[in-house]
N, C-alpha and C positions, 0 to 999 in steps of 0.2 A: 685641139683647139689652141689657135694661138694668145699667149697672154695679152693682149691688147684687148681683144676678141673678149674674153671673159672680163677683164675690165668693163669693158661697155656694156654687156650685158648684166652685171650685176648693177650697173646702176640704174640699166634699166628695171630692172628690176626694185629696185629702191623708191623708185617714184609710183610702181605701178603701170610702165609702159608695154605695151606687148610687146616682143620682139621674135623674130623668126632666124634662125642659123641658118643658110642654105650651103652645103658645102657639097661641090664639086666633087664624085666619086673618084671622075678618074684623073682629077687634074691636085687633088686636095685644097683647092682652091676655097676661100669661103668668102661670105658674106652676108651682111646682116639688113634683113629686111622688114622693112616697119607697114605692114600692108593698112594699120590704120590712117596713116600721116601717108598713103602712099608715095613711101620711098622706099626705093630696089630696083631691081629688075624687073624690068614691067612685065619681062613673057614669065615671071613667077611670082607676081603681084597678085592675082586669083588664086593661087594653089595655096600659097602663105597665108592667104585671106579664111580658105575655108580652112586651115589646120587651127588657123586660131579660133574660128569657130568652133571647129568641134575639139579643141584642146588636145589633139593627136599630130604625133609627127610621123612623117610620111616620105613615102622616096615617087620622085616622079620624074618622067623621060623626059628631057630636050633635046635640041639639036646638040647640045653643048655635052650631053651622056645623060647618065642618071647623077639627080641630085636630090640630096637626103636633106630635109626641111624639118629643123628642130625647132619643137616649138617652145617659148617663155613666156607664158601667158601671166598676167595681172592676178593677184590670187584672189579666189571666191571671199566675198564676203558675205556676210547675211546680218541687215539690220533690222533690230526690234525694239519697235514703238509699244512701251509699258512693259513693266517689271514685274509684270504678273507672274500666278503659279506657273503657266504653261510658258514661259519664259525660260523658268529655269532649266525644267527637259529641254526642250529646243535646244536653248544654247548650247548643251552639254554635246549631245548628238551632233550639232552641227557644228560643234570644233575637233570631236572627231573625225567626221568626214571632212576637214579639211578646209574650213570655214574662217575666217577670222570674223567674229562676230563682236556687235558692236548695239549695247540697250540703250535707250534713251528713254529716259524720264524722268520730269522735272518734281515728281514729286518724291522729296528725300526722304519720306519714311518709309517709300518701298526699294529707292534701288541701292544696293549695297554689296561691297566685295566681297562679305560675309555670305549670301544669299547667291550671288553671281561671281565665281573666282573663274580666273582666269581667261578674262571677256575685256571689252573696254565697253567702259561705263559714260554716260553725259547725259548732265541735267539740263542741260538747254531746252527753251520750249522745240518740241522736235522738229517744226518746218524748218527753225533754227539750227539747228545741228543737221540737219540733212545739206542743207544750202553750204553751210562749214564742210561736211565731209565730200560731196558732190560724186555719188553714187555711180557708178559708170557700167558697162554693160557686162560684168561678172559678180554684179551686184543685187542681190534677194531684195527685199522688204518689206517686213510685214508688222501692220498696225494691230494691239494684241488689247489694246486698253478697255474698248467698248464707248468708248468718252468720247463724242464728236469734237469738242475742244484740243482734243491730243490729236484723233485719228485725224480726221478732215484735209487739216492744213498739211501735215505730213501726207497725203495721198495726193493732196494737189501738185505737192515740189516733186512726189516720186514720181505720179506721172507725167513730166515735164524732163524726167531723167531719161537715158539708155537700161536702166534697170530691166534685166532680164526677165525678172518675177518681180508682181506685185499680191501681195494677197492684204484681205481683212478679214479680222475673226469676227462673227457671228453668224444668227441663220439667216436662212432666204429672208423672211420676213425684217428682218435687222437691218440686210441689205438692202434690199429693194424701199424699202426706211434711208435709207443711206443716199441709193441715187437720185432718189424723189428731191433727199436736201441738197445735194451738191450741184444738182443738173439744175435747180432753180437758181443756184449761184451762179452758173456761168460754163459750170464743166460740159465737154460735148459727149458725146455719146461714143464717140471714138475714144477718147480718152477715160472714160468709164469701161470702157471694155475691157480695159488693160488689169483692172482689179479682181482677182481670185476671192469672189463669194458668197458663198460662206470658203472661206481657205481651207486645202487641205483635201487631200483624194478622199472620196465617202467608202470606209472601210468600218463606218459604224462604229468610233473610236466615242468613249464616253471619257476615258481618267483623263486627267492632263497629260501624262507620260506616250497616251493613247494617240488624243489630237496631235502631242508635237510629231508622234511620226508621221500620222496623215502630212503634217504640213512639208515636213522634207523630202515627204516621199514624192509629193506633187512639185516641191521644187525642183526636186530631180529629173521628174519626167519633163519639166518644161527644159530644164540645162541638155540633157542627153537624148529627149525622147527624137529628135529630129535628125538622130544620127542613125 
């Protein structure tokens, strides 16, 4: 790779831009393609498009030879609305698999670096800090509080996002609670659909430690199951 070439790309990377390496096998030729902002090569504007989808790079034939499509995808996040118990697994989990995760809760006697290390933390009211961080499509969220006051309005800005997943904690009953109040607000039914719940694959999970893996595991399958 040439030094310019990785210049570029680490910045893009720095902001959170996708970007795609496509280098010429037999010419070693390269170039870098932005298939969101499409800009590149338009006969490798699709192929670049679905690597970034499925976060794999790939070699594919042109007229031009084979060319091998590296992919710099934007990295996963996963944001969580309240600083609950089930917050804390979650988080943990999902910064190991690779997560940068991010709690929001404006109430400071629950969120704390003591209780949540190594996460980024904000007490903004969440619709607030979602509008601030602006969620883009390798981006989780999930409302964890129970509080229509917290969840609500963080569910209306999430789904208004590219947010790849949306979930809410509670049961059917909670839910169905839930659309009754939002869909009298104004939300349509398309956009309610976008929300996971009660969140979380039914694997019959009762501990906290139990649910957060339902919940990543259903994030997972929505990030990967389509590949």
């Amino acid at each position: 790779m040439q030094k310019i070439t990785l210049q570029k790309i680490i910045k893009d990377q720095a902001i959170g831009r996708p970007v795609v390496l496509a280098t010429y096998l037999t010419t070693g030729e390269e170039e870098l393609i932005y298939p969101l902002d499409s800009i590149g090569n338009k006969h490798l504007l699709e192929h670049a498009n679905n690597s970034i989808n499925l976060d794999k790079s790939i070699i594919v034939d042109t007229n031009d030879g084979p060319v091998f499509l590296h992919v710099f995808n934007s990295p996963l996040q996963l944001i969580l609305v309240g600083a609950v118990h089930i917050a804390q697994p979650l988080s943990a989990i999902a910064t190991i698999s690779g997560y940068n995760v991010t709690i929001i809760d404006p109430r400071l006697a629950f969120i704390s670096s003591e209780r949540f290390p190594n996460v980024s933390l904000r007490t903004e009211w969440p619709d607030e800090a979602l509008e601030i961080i602006k969620p883009d499509n390798r981006t989780a969220i999930v409302t964890l509080t129970h509080d229509p006051k917290l969840d609500d309005p963080a569910l209306k800005v999430a789904m208004k996002s590219p947010a790849f997943y949306i979930g809410a904690l509670g049961s059917e009953k909670t839910h169905a609670t839930r659309k009754h109040r939002m869909t009298e607000d104004g939300v349509s039914e398309a956009d309610f659909k976008r929300i996971h719940g009660p969140v979380g694959l039914n694997i019959f999970a009762k501990s906290p430690s139990e649910i957060a893996v339902s919940i990543l595991a259903e994030i997972t399958f929505k990030l990967r199951g389509t590949q």
